[in-house]
KOLLUM-890648 format. One record per residue (C-alpha): residue number from 1; x, y, z negated; residue in three letters. Coordinates in pm, 1 decimal. Layout:
// KOLLUM-890648
+-----+----------+----------+----------+---------+
| num |        X |        Y |        Z | residuo |
+-----+----------+----------+----------+---------+
| NUM |        X |        Y |        Z |     Ala |
...
+-----+----------+----------+----------+---------+
END
This chain:
// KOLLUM-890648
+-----+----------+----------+----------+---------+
| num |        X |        Y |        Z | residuo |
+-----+----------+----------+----------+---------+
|   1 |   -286.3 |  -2680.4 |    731.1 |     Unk |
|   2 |    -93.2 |  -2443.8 |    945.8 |     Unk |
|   3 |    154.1 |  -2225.0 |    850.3 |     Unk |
|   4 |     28.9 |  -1833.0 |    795.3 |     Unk |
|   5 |    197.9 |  -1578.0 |   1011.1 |     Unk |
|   6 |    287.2 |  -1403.8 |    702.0 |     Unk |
|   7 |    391.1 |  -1687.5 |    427.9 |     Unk |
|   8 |    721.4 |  -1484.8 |    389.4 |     Unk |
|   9 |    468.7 |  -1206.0 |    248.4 |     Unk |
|  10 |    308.3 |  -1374.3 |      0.2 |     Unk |
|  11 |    406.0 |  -1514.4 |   -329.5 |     Unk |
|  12 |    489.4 |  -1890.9 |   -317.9 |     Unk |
|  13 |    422.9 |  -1919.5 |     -1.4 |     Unk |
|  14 |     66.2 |  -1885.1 |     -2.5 |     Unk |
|  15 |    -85.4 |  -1804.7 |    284.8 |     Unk |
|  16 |   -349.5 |  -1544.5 |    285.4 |     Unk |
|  17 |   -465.6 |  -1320.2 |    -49.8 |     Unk |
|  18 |   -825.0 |  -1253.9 |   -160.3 |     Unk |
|  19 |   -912.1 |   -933.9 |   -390.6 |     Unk |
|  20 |  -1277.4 |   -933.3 |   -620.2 |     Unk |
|  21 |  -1384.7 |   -584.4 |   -663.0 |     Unk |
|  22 |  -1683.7 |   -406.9 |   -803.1 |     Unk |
|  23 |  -1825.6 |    -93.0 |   -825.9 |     Unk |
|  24 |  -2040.3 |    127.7 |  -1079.2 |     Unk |
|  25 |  -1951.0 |    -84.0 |  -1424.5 |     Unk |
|  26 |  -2314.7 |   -239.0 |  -1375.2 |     Unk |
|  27 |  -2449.0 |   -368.8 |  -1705.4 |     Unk |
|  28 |  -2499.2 |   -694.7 |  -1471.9 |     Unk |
|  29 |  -2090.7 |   -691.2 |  -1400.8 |     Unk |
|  30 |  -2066.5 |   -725.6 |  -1799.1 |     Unk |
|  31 |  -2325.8 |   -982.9 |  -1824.8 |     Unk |
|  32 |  -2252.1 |  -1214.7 |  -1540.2 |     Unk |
|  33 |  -1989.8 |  -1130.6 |  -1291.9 |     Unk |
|  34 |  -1708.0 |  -1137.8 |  -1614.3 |     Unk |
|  35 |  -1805.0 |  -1486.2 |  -1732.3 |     Unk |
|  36 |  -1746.6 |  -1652.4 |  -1405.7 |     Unk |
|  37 |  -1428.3 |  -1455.3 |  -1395.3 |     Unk |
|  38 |  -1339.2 |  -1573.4 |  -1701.2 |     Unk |
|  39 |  -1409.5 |  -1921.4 |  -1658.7 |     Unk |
|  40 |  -1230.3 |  -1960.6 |  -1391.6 |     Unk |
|  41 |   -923.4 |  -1745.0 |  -1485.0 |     Unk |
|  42 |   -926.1 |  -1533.4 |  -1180.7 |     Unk |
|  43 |   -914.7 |  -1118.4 |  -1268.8 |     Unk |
|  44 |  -1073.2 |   -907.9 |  -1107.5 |     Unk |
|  45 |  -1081.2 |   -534.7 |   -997.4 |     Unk |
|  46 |  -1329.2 |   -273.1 |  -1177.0 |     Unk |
|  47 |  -1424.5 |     29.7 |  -1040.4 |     Unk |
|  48 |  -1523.9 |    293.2 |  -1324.0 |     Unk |
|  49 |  -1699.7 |    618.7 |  -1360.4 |     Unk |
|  50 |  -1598.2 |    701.9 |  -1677.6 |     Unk |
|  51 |  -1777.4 |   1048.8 |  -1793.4 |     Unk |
|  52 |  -1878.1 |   1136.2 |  -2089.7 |     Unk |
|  53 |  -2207.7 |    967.5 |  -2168.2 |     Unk |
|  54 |  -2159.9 |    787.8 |  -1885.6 |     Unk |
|  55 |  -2288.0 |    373.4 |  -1935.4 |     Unk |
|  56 |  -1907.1 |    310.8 |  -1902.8 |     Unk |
|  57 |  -1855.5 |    532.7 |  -2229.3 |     Unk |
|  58 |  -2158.7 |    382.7 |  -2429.1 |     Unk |
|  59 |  -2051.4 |     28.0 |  -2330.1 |     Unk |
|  60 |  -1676.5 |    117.6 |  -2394.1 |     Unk |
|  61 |  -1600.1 |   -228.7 |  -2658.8 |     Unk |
|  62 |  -1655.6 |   -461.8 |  -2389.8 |     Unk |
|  63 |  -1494.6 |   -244.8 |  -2139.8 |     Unk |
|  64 |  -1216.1 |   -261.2 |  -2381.6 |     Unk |
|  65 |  -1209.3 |   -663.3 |  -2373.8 |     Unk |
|  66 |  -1231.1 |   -641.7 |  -1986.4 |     Unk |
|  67 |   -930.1 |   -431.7 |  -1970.9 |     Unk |
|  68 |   -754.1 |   -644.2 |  -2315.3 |     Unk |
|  69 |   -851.7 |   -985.3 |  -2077.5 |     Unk |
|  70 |   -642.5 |   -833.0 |  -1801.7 |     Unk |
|  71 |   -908.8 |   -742.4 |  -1548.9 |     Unk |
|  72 |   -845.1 |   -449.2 |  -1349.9 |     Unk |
|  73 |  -1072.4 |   -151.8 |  -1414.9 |     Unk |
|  74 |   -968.0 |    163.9 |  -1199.7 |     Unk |
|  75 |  -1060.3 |    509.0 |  -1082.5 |     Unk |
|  76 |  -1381.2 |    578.4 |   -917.5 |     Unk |
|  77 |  -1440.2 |    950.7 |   -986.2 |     Unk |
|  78 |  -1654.3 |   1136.9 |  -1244.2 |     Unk |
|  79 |  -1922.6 |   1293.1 |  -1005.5 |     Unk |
|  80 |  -1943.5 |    974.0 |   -729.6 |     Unk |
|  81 |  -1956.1 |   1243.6 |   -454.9 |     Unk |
|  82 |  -2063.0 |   1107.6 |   -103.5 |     Unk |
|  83 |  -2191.8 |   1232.3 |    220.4 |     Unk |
|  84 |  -2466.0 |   1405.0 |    192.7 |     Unk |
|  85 |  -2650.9 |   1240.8 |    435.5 |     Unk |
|  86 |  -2671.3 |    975.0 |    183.0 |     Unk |
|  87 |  -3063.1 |   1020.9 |     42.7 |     Unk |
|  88 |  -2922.7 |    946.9 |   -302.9 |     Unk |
|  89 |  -2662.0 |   1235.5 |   -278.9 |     Unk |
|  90 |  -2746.2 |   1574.2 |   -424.4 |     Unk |
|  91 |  -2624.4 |   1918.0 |   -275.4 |     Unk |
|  92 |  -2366.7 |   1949.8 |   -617.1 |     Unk |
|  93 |  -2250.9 |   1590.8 |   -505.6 |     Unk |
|  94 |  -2208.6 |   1617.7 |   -122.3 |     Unk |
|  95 |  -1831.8 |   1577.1 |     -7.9 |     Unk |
|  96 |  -1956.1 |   1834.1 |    226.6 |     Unk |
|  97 |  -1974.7 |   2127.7 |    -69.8 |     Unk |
|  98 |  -1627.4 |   2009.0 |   -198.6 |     Unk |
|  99 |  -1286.9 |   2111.5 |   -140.9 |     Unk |
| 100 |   -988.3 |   1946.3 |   -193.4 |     Unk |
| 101 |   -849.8 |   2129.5 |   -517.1 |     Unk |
| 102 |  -1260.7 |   2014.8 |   -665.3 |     Unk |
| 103 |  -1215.3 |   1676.5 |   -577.0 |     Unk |
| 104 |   -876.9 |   1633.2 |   -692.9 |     Unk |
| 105 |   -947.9 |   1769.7 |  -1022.3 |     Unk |
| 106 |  -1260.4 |   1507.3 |  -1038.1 |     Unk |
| 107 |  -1024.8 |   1246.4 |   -995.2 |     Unk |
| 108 |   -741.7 |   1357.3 |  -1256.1 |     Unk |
| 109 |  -1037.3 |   1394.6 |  -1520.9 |     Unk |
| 110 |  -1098.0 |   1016.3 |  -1439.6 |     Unk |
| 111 |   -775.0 |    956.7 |  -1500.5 |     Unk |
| 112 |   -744.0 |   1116.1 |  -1820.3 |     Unk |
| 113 |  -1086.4 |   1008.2 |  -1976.7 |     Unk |
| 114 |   -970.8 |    672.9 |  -1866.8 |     Unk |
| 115 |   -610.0 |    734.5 |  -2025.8 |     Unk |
| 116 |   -831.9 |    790.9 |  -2356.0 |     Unk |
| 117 |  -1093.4 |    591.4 |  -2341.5 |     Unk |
| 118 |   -874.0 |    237.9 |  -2296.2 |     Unk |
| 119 |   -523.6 |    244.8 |  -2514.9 |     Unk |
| 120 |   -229.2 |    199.5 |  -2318.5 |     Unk |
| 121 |   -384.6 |    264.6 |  -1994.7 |     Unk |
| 122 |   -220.8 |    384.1 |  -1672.3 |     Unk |
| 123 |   -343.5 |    499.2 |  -1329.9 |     Unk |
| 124 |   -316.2 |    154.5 |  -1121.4 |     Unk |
| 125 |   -586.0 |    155.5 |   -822.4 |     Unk |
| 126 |   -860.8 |    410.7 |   -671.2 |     Unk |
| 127 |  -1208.7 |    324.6 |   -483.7 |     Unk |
| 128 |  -1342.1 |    620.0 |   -258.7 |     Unk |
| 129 |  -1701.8 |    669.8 |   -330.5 |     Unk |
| 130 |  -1922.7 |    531.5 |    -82.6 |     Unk |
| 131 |  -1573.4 |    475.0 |    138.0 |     Unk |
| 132 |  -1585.1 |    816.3 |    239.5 |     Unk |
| 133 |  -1241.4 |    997.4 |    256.8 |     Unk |
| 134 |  -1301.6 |   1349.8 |    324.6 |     Unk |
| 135 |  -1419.0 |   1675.9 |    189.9 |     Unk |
| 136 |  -1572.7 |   2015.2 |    354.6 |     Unk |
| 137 |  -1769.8 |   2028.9 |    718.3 |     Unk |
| 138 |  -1702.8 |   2133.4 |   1050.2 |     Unk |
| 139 |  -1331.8 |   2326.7 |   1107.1 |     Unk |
| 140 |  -1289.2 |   2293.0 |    701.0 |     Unk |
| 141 |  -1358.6 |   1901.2 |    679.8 |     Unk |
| 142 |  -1036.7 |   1772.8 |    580.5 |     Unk |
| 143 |   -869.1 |   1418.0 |    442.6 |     Unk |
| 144 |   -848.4 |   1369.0 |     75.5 |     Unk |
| 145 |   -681.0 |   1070.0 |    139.5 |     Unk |
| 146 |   -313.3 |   1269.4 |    119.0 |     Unk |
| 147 |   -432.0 |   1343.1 |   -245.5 |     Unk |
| 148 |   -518.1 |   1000.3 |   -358.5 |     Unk |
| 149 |   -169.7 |    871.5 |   -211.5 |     Unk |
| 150 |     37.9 |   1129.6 |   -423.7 |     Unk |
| 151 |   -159.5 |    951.6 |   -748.6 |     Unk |
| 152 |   -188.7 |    619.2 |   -655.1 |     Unk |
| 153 |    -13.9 |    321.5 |   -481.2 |     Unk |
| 154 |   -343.3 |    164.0 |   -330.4 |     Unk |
| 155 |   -642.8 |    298.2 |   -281.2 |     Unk |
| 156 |   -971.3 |     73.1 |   -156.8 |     Unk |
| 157 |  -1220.9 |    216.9 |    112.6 |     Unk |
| 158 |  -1483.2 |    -12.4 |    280.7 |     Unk |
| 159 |  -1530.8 |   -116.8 |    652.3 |     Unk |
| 160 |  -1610.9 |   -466.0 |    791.2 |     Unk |
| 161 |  -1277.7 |   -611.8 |    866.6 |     Unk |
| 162 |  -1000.7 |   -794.6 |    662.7 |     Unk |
| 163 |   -595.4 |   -611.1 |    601.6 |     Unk |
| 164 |   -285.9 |   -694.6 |    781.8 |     Unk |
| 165 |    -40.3 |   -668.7 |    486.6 |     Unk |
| 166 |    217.8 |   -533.5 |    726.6 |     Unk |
| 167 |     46.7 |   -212.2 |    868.3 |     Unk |
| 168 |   -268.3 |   -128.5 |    657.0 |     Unk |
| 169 |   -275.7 |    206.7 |    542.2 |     Unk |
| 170 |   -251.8 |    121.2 |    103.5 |     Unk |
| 171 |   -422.3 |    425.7 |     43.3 |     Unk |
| 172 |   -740.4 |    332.4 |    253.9 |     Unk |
| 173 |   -738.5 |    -34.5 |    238.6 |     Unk |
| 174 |  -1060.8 |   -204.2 |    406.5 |     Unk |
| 175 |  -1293.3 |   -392.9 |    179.0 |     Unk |
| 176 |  -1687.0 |   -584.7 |    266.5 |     Unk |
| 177 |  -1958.1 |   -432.7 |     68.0 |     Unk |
| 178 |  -2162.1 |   -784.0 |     46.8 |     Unk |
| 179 |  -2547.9 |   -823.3 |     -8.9 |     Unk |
| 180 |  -2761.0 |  -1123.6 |    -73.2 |     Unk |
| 181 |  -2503.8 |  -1331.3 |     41.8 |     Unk |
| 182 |  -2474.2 |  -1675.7 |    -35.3 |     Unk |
| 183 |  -2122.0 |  -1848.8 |   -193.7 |     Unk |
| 184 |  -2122.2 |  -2051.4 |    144.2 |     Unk |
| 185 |  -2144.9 |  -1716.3 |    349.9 |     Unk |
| 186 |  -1844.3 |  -1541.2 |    174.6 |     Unk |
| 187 |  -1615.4 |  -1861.4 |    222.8 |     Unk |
| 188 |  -1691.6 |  -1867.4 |    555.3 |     Unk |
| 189 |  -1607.3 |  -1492.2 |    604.4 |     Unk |
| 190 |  -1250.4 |  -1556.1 |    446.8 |     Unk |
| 191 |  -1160.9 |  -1822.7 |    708.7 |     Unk |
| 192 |  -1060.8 |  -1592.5 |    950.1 |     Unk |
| 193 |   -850.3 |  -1378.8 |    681.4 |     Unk |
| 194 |   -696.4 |  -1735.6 |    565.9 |     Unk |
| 195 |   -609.1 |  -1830.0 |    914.6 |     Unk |
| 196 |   -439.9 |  -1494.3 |    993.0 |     Unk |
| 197 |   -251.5 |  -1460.9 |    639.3 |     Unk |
| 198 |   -412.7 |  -1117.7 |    543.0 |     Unk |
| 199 |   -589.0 |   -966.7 |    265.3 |     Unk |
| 200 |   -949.7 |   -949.1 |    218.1 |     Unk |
| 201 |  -1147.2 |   -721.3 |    -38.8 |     Unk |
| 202 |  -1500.8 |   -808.9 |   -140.6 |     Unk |
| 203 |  -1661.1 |   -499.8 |   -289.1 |     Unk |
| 204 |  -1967.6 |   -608.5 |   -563.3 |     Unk |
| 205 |  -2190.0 |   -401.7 |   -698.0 |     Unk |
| 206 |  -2523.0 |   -618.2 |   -917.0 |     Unk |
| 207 |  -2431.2 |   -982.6 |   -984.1 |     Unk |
| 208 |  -2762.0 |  -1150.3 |  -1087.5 |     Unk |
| 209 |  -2918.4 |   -809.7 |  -1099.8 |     Unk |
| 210 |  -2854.7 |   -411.8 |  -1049.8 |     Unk |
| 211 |  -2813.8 |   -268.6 |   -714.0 |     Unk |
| 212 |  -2666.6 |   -417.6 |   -413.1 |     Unk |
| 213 |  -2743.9 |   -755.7 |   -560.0 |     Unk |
| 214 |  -2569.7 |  -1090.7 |   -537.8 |     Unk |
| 215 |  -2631.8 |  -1376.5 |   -756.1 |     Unk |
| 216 |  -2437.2 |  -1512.0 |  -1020.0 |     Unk |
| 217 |  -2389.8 |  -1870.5 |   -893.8 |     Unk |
| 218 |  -2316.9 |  -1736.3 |   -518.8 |     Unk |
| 219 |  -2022.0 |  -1591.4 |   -712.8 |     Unk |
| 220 |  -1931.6 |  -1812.2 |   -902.9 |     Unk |
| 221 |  -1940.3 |  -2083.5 |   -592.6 |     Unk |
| 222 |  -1679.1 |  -1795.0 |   -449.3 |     Unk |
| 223 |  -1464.8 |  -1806.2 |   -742.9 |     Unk |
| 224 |  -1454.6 |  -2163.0 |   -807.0 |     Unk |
| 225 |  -1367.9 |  -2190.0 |   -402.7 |     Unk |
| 226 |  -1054.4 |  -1945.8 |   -498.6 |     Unk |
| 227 |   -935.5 |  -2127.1 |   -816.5 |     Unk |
| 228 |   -941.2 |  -2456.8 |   -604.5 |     Unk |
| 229 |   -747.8 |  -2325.4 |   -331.2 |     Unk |
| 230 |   -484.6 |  -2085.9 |   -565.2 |     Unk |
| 231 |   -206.7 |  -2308.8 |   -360.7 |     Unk |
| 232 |   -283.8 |  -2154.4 |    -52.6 |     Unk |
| 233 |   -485.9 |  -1841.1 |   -125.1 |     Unk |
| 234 |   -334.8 |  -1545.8 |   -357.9 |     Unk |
| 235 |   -612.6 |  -1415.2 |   -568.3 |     Unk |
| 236 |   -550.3 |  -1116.6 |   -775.6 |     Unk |
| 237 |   -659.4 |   -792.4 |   -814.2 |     Unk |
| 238 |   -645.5 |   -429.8 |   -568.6 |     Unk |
| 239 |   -352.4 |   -304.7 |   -784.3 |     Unk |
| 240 |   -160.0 |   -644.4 |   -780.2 |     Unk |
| 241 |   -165.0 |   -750.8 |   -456.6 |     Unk |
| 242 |   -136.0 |   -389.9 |   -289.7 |     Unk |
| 243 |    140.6 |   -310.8 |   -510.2 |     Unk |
| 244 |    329.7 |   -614.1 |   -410.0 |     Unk |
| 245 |    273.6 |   -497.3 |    -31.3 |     Unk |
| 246 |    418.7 |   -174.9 |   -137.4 |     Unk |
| 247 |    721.3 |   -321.5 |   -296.0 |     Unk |
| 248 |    737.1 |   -568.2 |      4.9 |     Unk |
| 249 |    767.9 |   -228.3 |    271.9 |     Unk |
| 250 |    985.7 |    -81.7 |     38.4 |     Unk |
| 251 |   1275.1 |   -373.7 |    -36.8 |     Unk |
| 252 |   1159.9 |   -613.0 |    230.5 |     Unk |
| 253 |   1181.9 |   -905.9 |     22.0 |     Unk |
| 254 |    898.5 |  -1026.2 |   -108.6 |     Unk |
+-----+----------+----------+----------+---------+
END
């Protein structure tokens, strides 16, 4: 294999790093996406909306042994606002109808009910809703990214290309929302990243079921493709890897 442009960057010398995130806590993340994880002994990244009541809440014990198994699981709001020209999106719920101090206080109660809800939890990673990183309309509509980087040291959008782990912005790192794909389809979309030495974010919603579906043994093909190749590929979670980048910018050594 050829060397990646950014070896020096990664740990051992790998050549290219691979995040697994999901959104939502689906009941379908407990039931299938966390067993293939498990098998295979790769963590991943799980984005939470943790109100009260919420499915989060009333599944909280196994949340608790995804957290205890040292999966990620991360800020993703307490409304979910979006755009409202998102069908699903009610007026209370469009970005559009927020401001910044409303948004920022969304994402602090997140934090906290998180900070009580899992013991010894601290803030690590944050997913925009939908990818969408701003709040108010026309000469109000303003970045709420600035917000998220004074609480956070990553934080995940979405888009359709990889990360170059020199100049991404870490507070809106790129990430592929993937559908009905098969195992074959995602390992083909990481040669590119692998070639290039970058970092590439799947973002799951269902596995085997849910929204946004992809099935459990197109995963687990995905996973088991990762474990295999752990020489040359760094798999780890949103928080790990982009706080390594971070630290990387910051000291220069890696």
């Amino acid at each position: 294999m050829s060397i990646s442009p950014h070896a020096a960057i990664w740990p051992g010398q790998r050549r290219a790093a691979i995040s697994l995130s999901f959104d939502d806590h689906l009941r379908s993340q407990l039931e299938h996406a966390l067993p293939v994880l498990n098998r295979y002994g790769v963590k991943g990244t799980f984005y939470v909306i943790p109100g009260a009541g919420s499915l989060f809440e009333r599944h909280i014990d196994a949340w608790r042994k995804v957290y205890a198994d040292g999966h990620e699981i991360a800020n993703h709001t307490i409304a979910h606002p979006c755009s409202e020209k998102h069908a699903f999106i009610s007026a209370e719920h469009a970005l559009e109808n927020w401001s910044l101090e409303r948004i920022e206080a969304d994402i602090d109660e997140a934090t906290a009910r998180l900070k009580a809800l899992l013991p010894g939890y601290t803030p690590t990673s944050f997913a925009y809703p939908c990818g969408e990183t701003f709040v108010g309309r026309g000469e109000a509509r303003t970045s709420y990214i600035p917000a998220v980087a004074r609480r956070f040291v990553v934080a995940r959008g979405v888009g359709s290309t990889d990360n170059d782990p020199l100049t991404c912005d870490l507070h809106n790192v790129s990430s592929w929302i993937v559908e009905n794909v098969t195992a074959e389809q995602m390992i083909a979309m990481i040669q590119p990243t692998i070639q290039a030495g970058r970092w590439g974010i799947f973002c799951f919603h269902g596995i085997g079921g849910d929204h946004l579906r992809v099935d459990a043994d197109a995963l687990e093909g995905l996973v088991r493709y990762l474990k295999e190749s752990e020489d040359d590929i760094w798999t780890d979670t949103v928080f790990a890897i982009g706080n390594h980048l971070a630290r990387v910018r910051a000291t220069g050594v890696a």
